[in-house]
Rosetta silent file (secondary structure, phi, psi, omega in degrees, C-alpha in Angstrom):
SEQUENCE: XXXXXXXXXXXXXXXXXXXXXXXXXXXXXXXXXXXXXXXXXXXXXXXXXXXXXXXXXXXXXXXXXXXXXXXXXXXXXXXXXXXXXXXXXXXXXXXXXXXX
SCORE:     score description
SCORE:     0.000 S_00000001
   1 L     0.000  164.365 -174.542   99.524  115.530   85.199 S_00000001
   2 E  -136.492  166.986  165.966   99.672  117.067   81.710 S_00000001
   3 E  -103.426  123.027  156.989   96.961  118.510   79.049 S_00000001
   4 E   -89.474  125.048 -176.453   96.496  116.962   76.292 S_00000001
   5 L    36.744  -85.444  139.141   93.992  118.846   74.122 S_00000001
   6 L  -109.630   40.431 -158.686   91.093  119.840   75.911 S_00000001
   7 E  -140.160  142.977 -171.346   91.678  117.002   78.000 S_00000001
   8 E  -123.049  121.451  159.416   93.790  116.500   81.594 S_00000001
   9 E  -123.323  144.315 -150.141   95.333  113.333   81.793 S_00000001
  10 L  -100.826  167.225 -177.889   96.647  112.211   84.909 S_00000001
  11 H   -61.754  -40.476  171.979   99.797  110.993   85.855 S_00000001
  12 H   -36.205  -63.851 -177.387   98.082  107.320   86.444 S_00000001
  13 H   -45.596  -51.270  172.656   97.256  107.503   82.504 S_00000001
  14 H   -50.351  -14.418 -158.620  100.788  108.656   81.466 S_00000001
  15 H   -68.521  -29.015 -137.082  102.651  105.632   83.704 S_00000001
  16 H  -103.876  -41.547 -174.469  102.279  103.262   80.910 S_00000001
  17 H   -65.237  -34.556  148.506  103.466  105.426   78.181 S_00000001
  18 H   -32.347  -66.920 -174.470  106.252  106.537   80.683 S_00000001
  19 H   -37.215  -62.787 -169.006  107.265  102.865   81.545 S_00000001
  20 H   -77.665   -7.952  132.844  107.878  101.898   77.811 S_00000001
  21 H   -83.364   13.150  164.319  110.029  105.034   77.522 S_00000001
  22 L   -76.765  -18.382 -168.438  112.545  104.809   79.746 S_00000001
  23 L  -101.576  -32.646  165.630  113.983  101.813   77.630 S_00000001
  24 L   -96.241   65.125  179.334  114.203  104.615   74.183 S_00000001
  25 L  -128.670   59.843  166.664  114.611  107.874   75.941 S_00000001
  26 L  -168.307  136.226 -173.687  118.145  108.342   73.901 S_00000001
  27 L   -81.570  177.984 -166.644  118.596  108.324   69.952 S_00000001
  28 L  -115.575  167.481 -170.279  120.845  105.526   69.240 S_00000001
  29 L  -112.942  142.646  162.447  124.128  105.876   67.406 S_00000001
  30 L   -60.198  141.632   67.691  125.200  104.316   64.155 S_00000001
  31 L  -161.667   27.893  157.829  124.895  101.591   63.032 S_00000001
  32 L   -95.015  149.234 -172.989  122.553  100.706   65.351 S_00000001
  33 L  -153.031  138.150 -172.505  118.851  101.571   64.510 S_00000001
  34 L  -107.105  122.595 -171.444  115.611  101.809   65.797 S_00000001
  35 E   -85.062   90.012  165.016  112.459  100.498   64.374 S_00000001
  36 E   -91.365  126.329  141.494  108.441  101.552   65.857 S_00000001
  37 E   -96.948  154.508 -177.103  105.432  100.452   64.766 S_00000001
  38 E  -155.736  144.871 -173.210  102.682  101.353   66.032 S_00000001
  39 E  -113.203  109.111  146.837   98.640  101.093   65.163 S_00000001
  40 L  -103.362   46.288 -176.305   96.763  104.327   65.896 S_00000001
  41 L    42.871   67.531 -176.495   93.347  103.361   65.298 S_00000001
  42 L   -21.571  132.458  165.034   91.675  105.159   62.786 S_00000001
  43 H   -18.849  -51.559 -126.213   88.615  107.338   63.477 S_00000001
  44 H   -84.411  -43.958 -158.099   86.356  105.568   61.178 S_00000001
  45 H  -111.276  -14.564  166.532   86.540  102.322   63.792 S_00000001
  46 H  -102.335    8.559  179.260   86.853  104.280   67.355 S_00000001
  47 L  -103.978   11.769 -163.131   84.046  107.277   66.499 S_00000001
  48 L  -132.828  148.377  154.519   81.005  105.142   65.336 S_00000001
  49 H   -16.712  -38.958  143.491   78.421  103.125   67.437 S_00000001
  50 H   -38.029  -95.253  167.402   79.846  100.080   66.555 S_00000001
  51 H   -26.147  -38.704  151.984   82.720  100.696   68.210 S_00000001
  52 H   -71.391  -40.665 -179.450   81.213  101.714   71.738 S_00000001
  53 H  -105.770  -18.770  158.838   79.086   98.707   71.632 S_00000001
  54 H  -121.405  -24.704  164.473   80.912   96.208   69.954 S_00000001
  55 H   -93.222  -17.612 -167.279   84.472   96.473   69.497 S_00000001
  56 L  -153.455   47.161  179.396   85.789   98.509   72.307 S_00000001
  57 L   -75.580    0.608 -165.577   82.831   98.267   75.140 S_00000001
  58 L  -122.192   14.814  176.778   84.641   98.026   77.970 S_00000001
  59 L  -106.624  128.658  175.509   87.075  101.406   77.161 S_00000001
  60 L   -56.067  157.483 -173.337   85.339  104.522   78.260 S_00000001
  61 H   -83.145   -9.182  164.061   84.575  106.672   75.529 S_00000001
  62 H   -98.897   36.498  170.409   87.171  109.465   76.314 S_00000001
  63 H  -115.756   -6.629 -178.088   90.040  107.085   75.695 S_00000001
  64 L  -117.287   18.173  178.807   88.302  106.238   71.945 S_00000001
  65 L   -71.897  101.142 -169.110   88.019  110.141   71.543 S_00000001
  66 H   -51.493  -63.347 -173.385   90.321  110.969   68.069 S_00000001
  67 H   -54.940  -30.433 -174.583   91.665  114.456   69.630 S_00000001
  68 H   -85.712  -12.895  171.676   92.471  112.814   72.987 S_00000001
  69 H  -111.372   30.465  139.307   94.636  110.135   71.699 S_00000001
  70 H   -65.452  -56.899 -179.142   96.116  111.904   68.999 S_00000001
  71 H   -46.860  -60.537  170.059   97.583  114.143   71.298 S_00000001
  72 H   -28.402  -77.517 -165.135   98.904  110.980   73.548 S_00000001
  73 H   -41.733  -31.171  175.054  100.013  109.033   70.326 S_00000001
  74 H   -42.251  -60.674  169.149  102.060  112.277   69.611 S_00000001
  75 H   -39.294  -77.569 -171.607  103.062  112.424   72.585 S_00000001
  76 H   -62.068  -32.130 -176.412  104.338  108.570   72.946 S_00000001
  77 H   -67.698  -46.194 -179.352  105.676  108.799   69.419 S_00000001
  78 H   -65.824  -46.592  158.194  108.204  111.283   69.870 S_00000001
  79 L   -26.062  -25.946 -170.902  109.504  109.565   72.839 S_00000001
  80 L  -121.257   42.194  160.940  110.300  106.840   71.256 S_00000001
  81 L    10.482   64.960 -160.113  113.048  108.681   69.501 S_00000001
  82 L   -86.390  153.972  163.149  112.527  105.926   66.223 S_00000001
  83 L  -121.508  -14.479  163.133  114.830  106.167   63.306 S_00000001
  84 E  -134.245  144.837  179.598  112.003  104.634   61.129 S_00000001
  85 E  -139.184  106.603 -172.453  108.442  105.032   62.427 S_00000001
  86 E  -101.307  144.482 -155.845  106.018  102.678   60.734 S_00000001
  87 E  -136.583  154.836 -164.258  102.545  103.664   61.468 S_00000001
  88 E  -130.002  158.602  152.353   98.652  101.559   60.675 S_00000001
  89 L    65.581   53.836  140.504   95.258  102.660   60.515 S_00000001
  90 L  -100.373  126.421  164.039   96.236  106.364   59.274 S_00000001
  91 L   -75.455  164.251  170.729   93.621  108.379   57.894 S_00000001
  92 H   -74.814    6.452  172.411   94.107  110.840   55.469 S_00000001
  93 H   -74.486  -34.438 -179.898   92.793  113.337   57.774 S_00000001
  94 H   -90.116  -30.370  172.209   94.795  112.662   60.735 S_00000001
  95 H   -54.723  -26.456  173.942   98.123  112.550   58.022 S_00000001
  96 L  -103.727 -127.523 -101.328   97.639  116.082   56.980 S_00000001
  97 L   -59.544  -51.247  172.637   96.441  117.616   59.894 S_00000001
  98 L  -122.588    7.371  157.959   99.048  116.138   62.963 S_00000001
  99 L  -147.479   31.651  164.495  101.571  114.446   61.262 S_00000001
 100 L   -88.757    0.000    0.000  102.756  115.568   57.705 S_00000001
């Protein structure tokens, strides 16, 4: 298991992010290139009330926690050793603070 933030996530949690890196886990050579996108859910729709009771009721709430899946999403990002990394639902909070 690893820490993420103030947070222990277990080796169960990691398998998935694991799985889907074993197929990037080498940069690729030119003129080959790799594209990710990825949506990492802005605060403003996994922190609010709303969101625990209507959009995401069946996720516990310390998987819709902004520090613990920032850390993941870091985590999972780097992995996937991207030569462009297109990215949705960033606030400007989380853009200056983890990833300019």
């Amino acid at each position: 298991s690893g820490v993420v933030a103030p947070f222990l996530v277990s080796d169960e949690e990691l398998e998935p992010v694991r799985t889907r890196q074993q197929y990037t886990n080498k940069p690729l050579i030119a003129p080959e290139l790799r594209v990710v996108s990825y949506n990492i859910l802005a605060d403003c729709y996994s922190n609010t009330d709303m969101a625990f009771t209507q959009l995401y009721p069946y996720c516990p709430k310390k998987f819709l926690n902004g520090f613990y899946r920032r850390a993941l999403t870091l985590r999972e990002l780097r992995g996937y050793n991207a030569d462009i990394l297109c990215l949705q639902e960033v606030g400007r909070t989380t853009y200056w603070q983890y990833l300019s």
